[in-house]
MIDOSE-1310 file (N, C-alpha, C; in nm, 2 decimals, decimal comma, always signed):
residues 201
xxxx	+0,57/+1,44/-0,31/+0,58/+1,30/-0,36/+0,67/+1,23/-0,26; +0,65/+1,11/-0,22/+0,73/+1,01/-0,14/+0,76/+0,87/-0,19; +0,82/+0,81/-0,23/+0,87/+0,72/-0,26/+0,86/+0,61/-0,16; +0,80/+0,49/-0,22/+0,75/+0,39/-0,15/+0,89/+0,28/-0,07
xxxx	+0,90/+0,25/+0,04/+1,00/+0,15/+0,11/+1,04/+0,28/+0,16; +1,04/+0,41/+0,25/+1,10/+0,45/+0,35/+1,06/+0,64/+0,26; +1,06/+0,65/+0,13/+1,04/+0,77/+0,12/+1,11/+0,88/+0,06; +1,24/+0,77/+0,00/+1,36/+0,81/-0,04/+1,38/+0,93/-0,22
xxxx	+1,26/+0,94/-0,25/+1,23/+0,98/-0,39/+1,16/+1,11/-0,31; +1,21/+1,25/-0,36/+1,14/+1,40/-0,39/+1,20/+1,47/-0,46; +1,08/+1,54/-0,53/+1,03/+1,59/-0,64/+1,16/+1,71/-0,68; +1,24/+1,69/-0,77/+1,38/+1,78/-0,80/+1,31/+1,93/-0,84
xxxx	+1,22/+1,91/-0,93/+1,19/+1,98/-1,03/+1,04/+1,97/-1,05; +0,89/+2,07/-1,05/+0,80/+2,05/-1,03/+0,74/+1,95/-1,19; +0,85/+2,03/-1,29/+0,78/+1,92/-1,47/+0,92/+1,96/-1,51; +0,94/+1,91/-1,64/+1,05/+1,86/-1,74/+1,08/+1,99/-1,74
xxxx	+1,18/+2,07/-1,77/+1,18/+2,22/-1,81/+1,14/+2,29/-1,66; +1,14/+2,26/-1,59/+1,17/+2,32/-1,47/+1,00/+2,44/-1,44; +0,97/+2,42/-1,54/+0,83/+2,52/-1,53/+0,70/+2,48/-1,53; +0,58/+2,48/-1,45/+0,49/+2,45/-1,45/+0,37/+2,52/-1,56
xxxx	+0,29/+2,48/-1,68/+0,23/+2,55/-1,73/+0,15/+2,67/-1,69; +0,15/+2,76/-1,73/+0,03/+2,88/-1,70/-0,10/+2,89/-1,79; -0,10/+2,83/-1,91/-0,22/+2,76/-1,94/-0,19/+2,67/-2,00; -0,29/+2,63/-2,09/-0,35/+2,56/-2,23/-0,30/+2,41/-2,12
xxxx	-0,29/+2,28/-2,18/-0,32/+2,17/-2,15/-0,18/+2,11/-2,17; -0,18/+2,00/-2,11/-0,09/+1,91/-2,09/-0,07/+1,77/-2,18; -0,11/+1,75/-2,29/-0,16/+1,68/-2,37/-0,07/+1,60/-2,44; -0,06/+1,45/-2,48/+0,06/+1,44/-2,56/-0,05/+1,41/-2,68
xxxx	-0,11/+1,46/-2,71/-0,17/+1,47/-2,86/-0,30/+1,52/-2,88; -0,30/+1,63/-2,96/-0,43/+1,68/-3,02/-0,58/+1,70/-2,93; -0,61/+1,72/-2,87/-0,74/+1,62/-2,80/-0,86/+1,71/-2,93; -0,87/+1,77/-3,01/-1,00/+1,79/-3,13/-0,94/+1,68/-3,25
xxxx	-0,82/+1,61/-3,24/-0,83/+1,50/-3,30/-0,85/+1,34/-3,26; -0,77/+1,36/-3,12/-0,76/+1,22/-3,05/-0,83/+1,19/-2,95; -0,91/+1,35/-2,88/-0,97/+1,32/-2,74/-0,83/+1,33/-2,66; -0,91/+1,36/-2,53/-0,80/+1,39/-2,44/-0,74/+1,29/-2,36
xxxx	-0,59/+1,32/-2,39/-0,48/+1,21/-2,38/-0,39/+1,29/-2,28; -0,38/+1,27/-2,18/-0,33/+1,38/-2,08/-0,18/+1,36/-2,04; -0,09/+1,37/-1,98/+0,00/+1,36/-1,94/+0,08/+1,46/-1,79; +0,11/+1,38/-1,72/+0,20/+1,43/-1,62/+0,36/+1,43/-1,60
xxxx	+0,46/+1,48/-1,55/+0,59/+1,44/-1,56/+0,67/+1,53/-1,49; +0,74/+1,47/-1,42/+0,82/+1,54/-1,28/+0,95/+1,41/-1,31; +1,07/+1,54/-1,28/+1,24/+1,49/-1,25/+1,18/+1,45/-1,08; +1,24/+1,35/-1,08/+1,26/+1,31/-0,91/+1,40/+1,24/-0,89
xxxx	+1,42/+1,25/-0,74/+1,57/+1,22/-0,71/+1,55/+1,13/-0,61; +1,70/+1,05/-0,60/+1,65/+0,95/-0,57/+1,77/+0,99/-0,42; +1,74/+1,06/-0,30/+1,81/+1,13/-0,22/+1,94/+1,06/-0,18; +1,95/+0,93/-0,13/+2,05/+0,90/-0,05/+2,16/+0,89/-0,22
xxxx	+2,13/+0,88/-0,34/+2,24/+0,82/-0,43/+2,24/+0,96/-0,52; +2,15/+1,06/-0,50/+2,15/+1,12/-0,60/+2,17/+1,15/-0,75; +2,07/+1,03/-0,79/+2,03/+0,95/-0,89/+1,93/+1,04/-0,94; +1,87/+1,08/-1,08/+1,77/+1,12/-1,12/+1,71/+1,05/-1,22
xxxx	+1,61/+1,06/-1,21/+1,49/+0,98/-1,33/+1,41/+1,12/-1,37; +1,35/+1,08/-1,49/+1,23/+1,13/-1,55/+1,10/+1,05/-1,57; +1,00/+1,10/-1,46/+0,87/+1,01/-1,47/+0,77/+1,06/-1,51; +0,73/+1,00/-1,62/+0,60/+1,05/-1,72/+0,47/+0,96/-1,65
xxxx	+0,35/+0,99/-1,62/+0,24/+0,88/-1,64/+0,13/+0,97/-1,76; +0,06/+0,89/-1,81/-0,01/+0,95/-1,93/-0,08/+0,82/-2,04; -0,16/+0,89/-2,09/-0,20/+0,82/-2,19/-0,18/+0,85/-2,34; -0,16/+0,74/-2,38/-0,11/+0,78/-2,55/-0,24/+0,77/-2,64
xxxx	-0,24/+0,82/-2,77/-0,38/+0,83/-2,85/-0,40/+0,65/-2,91; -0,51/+0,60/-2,95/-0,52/+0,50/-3,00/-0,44/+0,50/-3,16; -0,39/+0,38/-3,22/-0,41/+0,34/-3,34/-0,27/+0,45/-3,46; -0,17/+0,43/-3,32/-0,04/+0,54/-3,35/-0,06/+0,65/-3,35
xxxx	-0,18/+0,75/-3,30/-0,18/+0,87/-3,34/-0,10/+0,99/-3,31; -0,04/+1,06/-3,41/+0,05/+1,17/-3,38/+0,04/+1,22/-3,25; +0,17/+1,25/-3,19/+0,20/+1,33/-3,10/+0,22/+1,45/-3,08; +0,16/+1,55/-3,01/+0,25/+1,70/-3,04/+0,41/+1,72/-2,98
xxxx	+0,45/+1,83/-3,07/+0,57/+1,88/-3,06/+0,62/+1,88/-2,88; +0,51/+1,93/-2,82/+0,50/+1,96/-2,68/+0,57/+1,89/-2,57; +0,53/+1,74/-2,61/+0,50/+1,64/-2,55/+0,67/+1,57/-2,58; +0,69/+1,59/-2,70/+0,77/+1,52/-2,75/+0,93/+1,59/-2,67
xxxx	+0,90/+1,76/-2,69/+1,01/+1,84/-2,60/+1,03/+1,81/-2,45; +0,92/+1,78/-2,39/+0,86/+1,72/-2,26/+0,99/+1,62/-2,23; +0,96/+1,52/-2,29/+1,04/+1,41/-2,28/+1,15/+1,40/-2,30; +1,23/+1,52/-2,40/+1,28/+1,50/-2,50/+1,42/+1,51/-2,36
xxxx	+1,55/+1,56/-2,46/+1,66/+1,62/-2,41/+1,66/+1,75/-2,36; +1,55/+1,85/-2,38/+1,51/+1,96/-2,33/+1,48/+2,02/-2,21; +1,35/+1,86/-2,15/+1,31/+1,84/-2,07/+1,31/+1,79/-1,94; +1,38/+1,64/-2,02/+1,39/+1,53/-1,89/+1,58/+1,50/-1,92
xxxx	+1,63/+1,62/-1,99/+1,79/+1,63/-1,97/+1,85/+1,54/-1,98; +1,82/+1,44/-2,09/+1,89/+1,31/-2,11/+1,89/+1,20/-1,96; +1,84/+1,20/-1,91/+1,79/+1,12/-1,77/+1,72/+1,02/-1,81; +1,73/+0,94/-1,73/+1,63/+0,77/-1,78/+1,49/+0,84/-1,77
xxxx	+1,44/+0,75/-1,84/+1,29/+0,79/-1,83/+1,16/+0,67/-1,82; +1,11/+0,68/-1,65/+1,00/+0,59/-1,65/+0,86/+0,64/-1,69; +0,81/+0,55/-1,74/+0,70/+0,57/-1,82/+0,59/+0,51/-1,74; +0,49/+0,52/-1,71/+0,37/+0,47/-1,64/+0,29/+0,51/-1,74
xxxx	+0,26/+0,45/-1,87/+0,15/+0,44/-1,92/+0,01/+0,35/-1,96; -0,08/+0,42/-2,07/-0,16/+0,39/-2,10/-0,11/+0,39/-2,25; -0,05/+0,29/-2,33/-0,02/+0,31/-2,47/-0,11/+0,31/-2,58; -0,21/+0,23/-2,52/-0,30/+0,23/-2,65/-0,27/+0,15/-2,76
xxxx	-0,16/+0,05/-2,78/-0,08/+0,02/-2,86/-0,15/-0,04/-2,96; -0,06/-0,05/-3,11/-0,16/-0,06/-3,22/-0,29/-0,01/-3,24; -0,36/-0,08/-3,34/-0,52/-0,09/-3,34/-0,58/-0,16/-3,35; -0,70/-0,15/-3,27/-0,81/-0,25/-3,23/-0,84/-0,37/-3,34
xxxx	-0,88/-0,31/-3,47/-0,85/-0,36/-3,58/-0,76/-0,44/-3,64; -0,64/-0,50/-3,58/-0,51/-0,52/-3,59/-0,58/-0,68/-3,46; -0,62/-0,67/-3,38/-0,69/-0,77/-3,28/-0,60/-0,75/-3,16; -0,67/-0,78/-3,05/-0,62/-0,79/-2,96/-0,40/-0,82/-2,92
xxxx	-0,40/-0,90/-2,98/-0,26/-0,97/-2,95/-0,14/-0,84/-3,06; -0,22/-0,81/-3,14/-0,15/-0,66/-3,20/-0,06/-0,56/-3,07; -0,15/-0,54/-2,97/-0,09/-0,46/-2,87/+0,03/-0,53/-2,79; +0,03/-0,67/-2,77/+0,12/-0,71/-2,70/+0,23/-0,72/-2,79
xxxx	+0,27/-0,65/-2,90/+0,42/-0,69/-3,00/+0,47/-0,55/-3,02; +0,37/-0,46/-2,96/+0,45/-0,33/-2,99/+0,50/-0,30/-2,86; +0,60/-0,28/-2,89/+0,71/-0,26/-2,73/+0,73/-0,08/-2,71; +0,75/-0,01/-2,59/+0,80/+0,07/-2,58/+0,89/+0,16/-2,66
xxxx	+0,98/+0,07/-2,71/+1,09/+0,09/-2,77/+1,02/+0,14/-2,92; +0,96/+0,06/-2,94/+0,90/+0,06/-3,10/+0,80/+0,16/-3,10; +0,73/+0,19/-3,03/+0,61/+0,37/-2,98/+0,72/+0,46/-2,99; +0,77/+0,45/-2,94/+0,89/+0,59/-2,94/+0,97/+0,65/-3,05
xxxx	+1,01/+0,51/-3,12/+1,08/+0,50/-3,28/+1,01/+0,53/-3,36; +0,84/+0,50/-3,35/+0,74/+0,57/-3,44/+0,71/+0,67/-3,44; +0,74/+0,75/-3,30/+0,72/+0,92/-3,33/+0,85/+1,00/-3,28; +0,94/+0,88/-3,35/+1,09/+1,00/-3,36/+1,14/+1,05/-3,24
xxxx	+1,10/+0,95/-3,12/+1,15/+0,99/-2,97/+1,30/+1,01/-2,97; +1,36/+0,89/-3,02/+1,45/+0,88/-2,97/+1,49/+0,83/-2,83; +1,42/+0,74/-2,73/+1,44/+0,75/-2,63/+1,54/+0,60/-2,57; +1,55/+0,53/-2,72/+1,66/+0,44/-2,68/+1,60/+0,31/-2,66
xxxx	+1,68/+0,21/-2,61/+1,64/+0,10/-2,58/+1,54/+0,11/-2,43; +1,43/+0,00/-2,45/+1,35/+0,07/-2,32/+1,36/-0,15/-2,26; +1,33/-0,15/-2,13/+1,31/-0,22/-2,02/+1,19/-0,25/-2,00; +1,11/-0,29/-2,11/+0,96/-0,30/-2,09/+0,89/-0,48/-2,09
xxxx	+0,89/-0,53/-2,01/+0,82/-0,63/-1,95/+0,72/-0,68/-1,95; +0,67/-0,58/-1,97/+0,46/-0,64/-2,06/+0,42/-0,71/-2,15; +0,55/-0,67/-2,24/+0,51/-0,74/-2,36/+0,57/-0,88/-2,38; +0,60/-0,93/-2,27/+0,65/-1,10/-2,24/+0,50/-1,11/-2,14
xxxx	+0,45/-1,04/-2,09/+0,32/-1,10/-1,95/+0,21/-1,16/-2,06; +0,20/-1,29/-2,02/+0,05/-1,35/-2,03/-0,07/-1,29/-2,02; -0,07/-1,17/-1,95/-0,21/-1,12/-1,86/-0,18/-0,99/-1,93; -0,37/-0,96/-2,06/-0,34/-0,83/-2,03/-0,44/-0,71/-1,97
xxxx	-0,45/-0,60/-1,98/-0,46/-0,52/-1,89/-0,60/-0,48/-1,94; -0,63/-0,43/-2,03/-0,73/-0,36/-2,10/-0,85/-0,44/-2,15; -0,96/-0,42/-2,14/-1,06/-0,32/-2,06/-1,15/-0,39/-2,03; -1,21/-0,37/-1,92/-1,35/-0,41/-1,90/-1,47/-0,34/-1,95
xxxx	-1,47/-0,39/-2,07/-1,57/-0,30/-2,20/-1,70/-0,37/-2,19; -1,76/-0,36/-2,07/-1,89/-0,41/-2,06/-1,95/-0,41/-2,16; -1,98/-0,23/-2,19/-2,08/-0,21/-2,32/-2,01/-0,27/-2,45; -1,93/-0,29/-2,48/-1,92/-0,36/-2,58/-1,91/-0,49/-2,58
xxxx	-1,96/-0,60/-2,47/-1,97/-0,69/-2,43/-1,85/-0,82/-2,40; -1,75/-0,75/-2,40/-1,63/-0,81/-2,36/-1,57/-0,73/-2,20; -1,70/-0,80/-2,15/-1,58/-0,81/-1,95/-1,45/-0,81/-1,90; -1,38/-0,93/-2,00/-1,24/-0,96/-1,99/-1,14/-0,88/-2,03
xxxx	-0,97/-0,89/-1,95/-0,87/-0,79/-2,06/-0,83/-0,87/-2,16; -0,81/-0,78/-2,29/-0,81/-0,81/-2,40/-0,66/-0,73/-2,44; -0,65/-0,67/-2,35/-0,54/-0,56/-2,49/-0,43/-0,55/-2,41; -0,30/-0,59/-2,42/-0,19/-0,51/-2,35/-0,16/-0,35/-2,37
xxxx	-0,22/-0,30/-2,33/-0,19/-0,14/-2,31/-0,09/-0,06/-2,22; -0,11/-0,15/-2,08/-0,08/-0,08/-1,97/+0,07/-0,08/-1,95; +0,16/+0,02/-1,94/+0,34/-0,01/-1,94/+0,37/+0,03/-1,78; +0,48/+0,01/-1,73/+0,60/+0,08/-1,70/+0,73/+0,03/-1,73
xxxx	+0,78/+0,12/-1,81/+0,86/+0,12/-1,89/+0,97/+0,19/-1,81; +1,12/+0,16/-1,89/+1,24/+0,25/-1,83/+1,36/+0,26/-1,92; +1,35/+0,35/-2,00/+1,40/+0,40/-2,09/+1,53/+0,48/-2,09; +1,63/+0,47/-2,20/+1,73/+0,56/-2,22/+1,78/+0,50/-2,06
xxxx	+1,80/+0,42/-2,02/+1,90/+0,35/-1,88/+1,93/+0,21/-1,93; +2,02/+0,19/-1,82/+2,11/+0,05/-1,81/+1,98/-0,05/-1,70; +1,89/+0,05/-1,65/+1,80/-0,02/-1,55/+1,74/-0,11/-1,58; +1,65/-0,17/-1,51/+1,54/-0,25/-1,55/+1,43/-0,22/-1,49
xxxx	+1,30/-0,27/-1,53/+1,16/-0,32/-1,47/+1,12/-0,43/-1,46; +1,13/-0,50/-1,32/+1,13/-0,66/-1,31/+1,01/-0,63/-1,19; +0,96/-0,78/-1,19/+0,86/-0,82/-1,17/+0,71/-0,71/-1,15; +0,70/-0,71/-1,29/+0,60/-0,68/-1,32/+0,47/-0,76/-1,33
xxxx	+0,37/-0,70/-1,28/+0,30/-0,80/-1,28/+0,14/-0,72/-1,29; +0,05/-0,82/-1,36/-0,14/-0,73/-1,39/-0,18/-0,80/-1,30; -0,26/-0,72/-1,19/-0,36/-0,77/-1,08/-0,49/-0,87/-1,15; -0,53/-0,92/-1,11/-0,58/-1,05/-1,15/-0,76/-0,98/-1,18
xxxx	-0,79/-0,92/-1,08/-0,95/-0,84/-1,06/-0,92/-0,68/-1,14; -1,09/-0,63/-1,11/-1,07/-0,45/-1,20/-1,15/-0,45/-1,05; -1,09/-0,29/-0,98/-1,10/-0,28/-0,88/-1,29/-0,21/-0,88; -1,33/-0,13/-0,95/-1,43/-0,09/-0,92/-1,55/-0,17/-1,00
xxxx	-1,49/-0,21/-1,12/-1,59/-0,29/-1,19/-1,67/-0,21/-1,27; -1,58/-0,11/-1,36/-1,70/+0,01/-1,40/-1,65/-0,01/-1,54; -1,74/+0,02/-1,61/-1,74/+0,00/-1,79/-1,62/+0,11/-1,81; -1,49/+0,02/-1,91/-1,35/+0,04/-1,95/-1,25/+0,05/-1,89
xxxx	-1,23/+0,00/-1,78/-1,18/-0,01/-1,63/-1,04/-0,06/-1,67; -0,92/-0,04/-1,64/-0,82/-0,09/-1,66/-0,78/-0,22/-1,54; -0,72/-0,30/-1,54/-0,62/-0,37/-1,41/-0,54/-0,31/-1,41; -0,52/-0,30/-1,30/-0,40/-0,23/-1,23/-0,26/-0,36/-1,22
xxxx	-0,15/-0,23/-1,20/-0,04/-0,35/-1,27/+0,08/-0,27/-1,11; +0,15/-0,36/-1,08/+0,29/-0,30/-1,01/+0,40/-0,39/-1,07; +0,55/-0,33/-1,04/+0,64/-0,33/-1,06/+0,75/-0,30/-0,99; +0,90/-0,33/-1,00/+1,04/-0,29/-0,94/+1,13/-0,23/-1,04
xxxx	+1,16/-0,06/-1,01/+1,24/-0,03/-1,10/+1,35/+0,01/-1,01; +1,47/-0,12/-1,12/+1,61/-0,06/-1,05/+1,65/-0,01/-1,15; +1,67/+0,16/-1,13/+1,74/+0,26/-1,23/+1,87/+0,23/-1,27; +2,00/+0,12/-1,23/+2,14/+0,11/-1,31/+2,11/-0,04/-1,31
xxxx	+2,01/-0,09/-1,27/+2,01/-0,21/-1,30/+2,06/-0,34/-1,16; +2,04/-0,21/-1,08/+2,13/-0,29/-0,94/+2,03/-0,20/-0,84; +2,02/-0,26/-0,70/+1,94/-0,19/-0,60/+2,01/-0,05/-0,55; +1,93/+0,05/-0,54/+1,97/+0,23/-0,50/+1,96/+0,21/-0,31
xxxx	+2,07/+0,23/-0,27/+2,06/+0,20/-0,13/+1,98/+0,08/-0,06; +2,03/-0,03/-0,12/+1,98/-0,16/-0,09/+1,85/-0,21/-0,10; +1,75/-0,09/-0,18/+1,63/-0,10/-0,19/+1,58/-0,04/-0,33; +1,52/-0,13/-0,39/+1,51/-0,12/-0,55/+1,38/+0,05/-0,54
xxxx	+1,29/+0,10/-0,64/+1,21/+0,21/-0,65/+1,14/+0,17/-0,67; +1,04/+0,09/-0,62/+0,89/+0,01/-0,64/+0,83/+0,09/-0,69; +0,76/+0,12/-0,78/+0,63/+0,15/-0,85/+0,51/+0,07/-0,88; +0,43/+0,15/-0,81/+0,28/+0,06/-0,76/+0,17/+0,14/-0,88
x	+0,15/+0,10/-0,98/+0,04/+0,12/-1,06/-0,09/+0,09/-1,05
């Protein structure tokens, strides 16, 4: 892993718990209930400050659905050792049923509180963006994004995620396509060797 502006971010720890699975899946929920909802997560350091984060990207189930235990240890204080925690997700937030603008009032903060995270106050910026992310649902005849889904979030820190922002096009143009979104995470809320931790989603 390399860290974007010079390269300054490698990998402390290969996953949360210092151990890479030897089987079964990586799932933050059910997949013979929710479909597969996958997740990745590596400690990384931030070399010249020796700063550590915990970075999850993943997708969450639709319409609040339970989380496993797994997932939740993952994240938890077990895992990611009480460390900030950026999130690069897919939330899924609310339900469809609920309408579109449902997604944009559930914050980070408030997903996590509903499955007992604990992960604190979170730095999530999406849910102020005009522009949202989700989906190019051809076959369901809605082209346009409809749904604020897509995060990066930064949790359990004093940091922030500023200028965030949804790319305007869907790059491939393929039925349920997300927009792609980037962002600047300063982990104490101040730039890490005069250069913030850009995250390009």
């Amino acid at each position: 892993v390399a860290g974007l502006g010079g390269g300054h971010f490698t990998p402390d720890i290969p996953l949360p718990g210092g151990k890479g699975p030897t089987s079964g899946s990586m799932c933050v929920a059910d997949p013979a209930v929710e479909g597969e909802r996958g997740y990745a997560a590596a400690v990384l350091k931030h070399m010249p400050s020796g700063q550590e984060v915990c970075v999850i990207a993943g997708t969450f189930p639709h319409c609040y659905g339970a989380w496993l235990p797994q997932f939740l240890d993952d994240v938890g204080p077990a895992g990611c050792r009480g460390l900030p925690l950026l999130f690069i997700v897919d939330t899924n937030a609310a339900c469809e049923f609920e309408g579109p603008l449902a997604s944009k009032g559930i914050s980070m903060q408030e997903i996590g509180k509903n499955h007992s995270a604990g992960w604190g106050a979170c730095s999530d910026p999406a849910v102020a963006s005009p522009e949202p992310t989700c989906c190019h649902d051809i076959s369901k005849g809605h082209p346009e994004a409809r749904y604020w889904y897509d995060r990066t979030a930064l949790c359990n820190s004093k940091g922030l995620v500023e200028q965030f922002r949804v790319h305007s096009d869907f790059v491939c143009g393929t039925d349920v396509e997300h927009k792609y979104t980037s962002a600047v995470v300063r982990l104490d809320g101040g730039s890490l060797d005069d250069r913030p931790f850009a995250v390009y989603v």
